[in-house]
C-alpha positions in Angstrom: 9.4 116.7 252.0 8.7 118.6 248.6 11.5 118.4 245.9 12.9 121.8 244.7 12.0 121.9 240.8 13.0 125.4 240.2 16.6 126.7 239.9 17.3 129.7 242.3 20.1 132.4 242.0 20.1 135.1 244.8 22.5 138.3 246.1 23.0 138.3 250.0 24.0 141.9 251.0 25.4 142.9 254.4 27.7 145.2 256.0 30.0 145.4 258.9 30.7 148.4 261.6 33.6 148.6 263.5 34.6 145.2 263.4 36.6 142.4 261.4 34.0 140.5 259.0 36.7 138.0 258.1 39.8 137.7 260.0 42.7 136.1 257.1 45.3 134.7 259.7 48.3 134.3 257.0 48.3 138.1 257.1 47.9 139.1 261.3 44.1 138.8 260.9 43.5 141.7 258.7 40.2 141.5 257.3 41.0 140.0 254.1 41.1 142.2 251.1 41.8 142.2 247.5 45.4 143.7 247.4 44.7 145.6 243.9 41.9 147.0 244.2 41.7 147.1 247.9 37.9 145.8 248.0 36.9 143.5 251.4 36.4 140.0 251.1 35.1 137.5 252.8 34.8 133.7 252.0 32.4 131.6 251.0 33.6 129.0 254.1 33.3 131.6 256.5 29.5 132.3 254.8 28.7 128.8 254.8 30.0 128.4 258.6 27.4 131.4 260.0 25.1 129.4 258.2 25.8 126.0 259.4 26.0 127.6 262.9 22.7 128.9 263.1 21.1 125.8 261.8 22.9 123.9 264.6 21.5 126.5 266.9 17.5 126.3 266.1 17.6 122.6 265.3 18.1 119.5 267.7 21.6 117.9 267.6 21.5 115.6 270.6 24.2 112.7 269.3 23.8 110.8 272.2 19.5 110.4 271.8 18.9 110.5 268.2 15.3 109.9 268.8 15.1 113.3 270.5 16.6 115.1 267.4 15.6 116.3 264.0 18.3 114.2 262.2 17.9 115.4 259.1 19.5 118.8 260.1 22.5 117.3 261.7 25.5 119.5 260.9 28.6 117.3 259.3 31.1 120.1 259.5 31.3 121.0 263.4 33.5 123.2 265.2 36.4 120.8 266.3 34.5 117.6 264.6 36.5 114.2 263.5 35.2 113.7 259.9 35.8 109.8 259.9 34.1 109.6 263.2 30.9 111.1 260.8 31.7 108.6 258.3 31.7 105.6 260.6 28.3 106.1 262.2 26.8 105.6 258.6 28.5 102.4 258.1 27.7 101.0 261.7 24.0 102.4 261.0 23.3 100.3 257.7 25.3 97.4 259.3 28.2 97.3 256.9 31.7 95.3 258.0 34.7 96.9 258.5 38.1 96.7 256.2 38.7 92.9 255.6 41.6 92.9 257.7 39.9 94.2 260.6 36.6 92.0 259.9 39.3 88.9 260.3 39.2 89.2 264.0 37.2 90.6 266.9 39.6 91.4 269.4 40.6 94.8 268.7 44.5 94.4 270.2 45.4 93.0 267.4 43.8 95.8 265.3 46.8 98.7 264.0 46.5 101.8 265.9 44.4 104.8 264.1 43.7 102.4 261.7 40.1 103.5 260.8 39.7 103.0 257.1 36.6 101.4 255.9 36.7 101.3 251.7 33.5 99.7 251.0 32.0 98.3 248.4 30.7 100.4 245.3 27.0 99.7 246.4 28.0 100.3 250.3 29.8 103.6 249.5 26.6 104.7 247.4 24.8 104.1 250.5 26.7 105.1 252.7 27.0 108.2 250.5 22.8 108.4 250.7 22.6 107.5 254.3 25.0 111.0 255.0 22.7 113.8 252.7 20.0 112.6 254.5 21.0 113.3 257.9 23.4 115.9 257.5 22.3 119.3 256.0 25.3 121.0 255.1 26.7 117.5 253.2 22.8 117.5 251.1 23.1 121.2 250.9 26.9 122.1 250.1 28.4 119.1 249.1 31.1 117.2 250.9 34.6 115.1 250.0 34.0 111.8 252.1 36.3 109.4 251.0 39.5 110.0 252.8 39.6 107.2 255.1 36.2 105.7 256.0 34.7 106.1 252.2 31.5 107.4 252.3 31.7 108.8 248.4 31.8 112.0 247.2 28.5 114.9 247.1 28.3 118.2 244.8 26.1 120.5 246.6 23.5 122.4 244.9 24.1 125.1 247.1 26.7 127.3 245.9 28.1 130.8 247.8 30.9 132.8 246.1 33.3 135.3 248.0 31.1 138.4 249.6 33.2 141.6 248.3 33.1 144.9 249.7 30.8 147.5 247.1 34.0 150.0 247.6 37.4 149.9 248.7 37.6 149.3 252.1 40.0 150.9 255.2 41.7 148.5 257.5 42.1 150.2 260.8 44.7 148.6 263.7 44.1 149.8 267.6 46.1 148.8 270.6 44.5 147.3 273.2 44.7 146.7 277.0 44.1 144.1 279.1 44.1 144.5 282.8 45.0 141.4 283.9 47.9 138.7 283.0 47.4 135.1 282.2 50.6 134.1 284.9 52.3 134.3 287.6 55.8 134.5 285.8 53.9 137.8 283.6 53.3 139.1 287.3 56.3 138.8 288.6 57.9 140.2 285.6 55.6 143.2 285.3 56.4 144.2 289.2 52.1 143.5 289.4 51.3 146.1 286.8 49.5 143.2 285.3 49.1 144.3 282.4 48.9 142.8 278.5 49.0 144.9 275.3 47.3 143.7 272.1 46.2 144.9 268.8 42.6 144.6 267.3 42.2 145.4 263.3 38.3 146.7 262.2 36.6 147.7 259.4 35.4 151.2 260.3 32.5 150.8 257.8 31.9 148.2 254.4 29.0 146.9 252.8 29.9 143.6 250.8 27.7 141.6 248.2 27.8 137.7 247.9 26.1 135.9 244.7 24.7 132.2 245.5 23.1 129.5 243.2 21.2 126.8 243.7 20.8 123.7 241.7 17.5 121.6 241.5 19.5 119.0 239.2 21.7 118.2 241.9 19.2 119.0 244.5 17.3 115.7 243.9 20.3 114.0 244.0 21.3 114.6 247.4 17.6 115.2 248.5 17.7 119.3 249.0 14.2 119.9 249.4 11.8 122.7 249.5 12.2 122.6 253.6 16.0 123.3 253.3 16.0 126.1 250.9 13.7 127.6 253.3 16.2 126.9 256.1 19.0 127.8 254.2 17.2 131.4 253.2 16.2 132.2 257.2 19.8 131.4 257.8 20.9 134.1 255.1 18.3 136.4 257.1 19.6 136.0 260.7 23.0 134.3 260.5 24.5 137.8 261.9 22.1 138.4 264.4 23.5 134.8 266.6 27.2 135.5 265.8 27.6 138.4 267.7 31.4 138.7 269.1 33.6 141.9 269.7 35.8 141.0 266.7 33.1 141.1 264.7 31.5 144.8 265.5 27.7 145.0 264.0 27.0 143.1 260.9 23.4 142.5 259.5 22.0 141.4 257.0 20.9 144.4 254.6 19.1 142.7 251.5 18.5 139.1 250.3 17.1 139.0 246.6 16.1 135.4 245.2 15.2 135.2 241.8 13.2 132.0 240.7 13.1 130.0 237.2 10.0 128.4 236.4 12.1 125.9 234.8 14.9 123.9 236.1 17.5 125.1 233.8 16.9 128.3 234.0 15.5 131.3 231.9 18.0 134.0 232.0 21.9 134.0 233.0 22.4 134.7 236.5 25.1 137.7 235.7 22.6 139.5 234.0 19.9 138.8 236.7 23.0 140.0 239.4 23.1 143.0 237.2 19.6 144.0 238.3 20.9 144.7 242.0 23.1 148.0 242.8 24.6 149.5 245.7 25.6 153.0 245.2 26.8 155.6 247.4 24.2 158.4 247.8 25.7 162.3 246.5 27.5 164.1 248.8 28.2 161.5 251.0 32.3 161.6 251.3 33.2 158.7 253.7 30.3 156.1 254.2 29.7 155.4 257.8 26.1 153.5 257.6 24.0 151.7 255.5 22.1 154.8 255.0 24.9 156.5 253.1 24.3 154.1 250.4 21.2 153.5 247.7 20.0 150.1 246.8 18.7 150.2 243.3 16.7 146.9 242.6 15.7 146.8 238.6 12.4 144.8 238.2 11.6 146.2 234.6 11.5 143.9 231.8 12.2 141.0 233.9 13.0 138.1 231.6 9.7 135.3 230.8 9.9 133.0 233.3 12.2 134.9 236.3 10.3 136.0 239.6 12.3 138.1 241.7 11.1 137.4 245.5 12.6 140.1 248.3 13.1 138.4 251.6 15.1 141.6 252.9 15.4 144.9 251.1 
């Protein structure tokens, strides 16, 4: 595994068709929007989940025979996971007790029930800490908060994802649906066997958002982010939307993914005036945007700033 020694800042672009990019379920989930200006949103978790899903998806995660697996690429944050349960398998892999109350006996009656809190030591939490980036690639990628009952420290991630907004305001639409069927008998009996249920389904008739990301090579060595992760992490960016297909969701793809590379590992330009260099505009004459094709994507690659490469993975 090659270390990253360059500091990366890139722009994801993608847009949505008839569907709901990011349901927010305090408001009836309505796509989430910014109530001012009325621009989409969508969240850097629900990002970072498309992109821990699809890693899950093309790389081995067989629990149950490690040796079959590619454990470095184990995913921490699962759908319906029990983070402790995580934690624990790093202390029971490097052999560490457990609290000193429960280490005082082995018969585990006289243990308290959900008692599952394993402090550690400062040198076993460091290595427990260790043990967890290198098997888990959204904790060495993202960063994770371990230390709430079995301690397995705390990781900054070097990968960073800000909220995607939508280039222009965006309409929320609301449709009735029909289902022709009923979940019970009491619906059944109530609806005479009309069997029928009514619902409501809220899309985005067209939006194309922009997400910044950053990635740190400073922090990458410390949680061991290597060269073969941000590779990972940019075909995830590519084909996320192409595996997370659902009605909700309509179309959604993946329109443009612009990286630009520092030679050094600080940096050699801010990244809001590299973010600058990518615009999406809506083309002239075009009143109400329904494709990608309404809009222009103007990439600026003159006087790049010494030291800056920009590398164009889609677009």
């Amino acid at each position: 595994m090659m270390n990253l020694n360059n500091r990366y800042d890139f722009v994801l672009l993608f847009d949505v068709k008839d569907g709901n990019p990011n349901g927010d379920p305090d408001a009836g989930n309505l796509p989430r929007l910014d109530a001012e200006s009325g621009h989409g949103l969508v969240t850097d978790v629900s990002l970072k989940r498309k992109i821990r899903n699809f890693v899950s998806l093309i790389k081995e995660q067989d629990e149950r025979v490690p040796e079959a697996g590619e454990k470095r690429f184990e995913i921490y944050v699962r759908e319906k996971a029990i983070l402790n349960h995580q934690n624990n398998r790093a202390y029971s892999a490097l052999g560490f007790a457990s609290t000193p109350e429960d280490a005082a006996t082995d018969n585990p009656e006289k243990k308290k029930p959900g008692k599952e809190k394993r402090k550690g030591s400062a040198e076993e939490v460091e290595k427990a800490r260790a043990w967890m980036c290198q098997n888990f690639f959204d904790v060495r990628a993202f960063g994770a908060v371990m230390s709430t009952g079995v301690n397995c420290g705390q990781v900054r991630g070097p990968v960073q994802l800000t909220f995607a907004r939508s280039v222009e305001p965006i309409v929320s639409l609301e449709h009735s649906i029909t289902r022709m069927a009923v979940a019970t008998e009491a619906e059944a009996e109530k609806q005479q066997g009309d069997n029928r249920t009514m619902g409501r389904k809220h899309t985005v008739p067209y939006g194309i958002y922009m997400a910044h990301g950053f990635v740190s090579s400073f922090l990458a060595k410390q949680t061991g982010f290597g060269e073969d992760d941000f590779e990972l992490l940019l075909q995830s960016l590519e084909q996320m939307f192409e595996h997370d297909r659902s009605a909700a969701r309509g179309e959604m793809s993946t329109r443009g993914l612009y990286i630009f590379k520092h030679d050094s590992e600080l940096g050699n330009a801010h990244a809001h005036s590299l973010f600058d260099r990518i615009q999406v505009k809506r083309k002239s004459g075009v009143d109400v945007p329904r494709s990608f094709s309404d809009f222009d994507v103007l990439v600026n690659e003159k006087d790049m700033p010494s030291g800056v490469q920009l590398i164009k993975r889609v677009g």
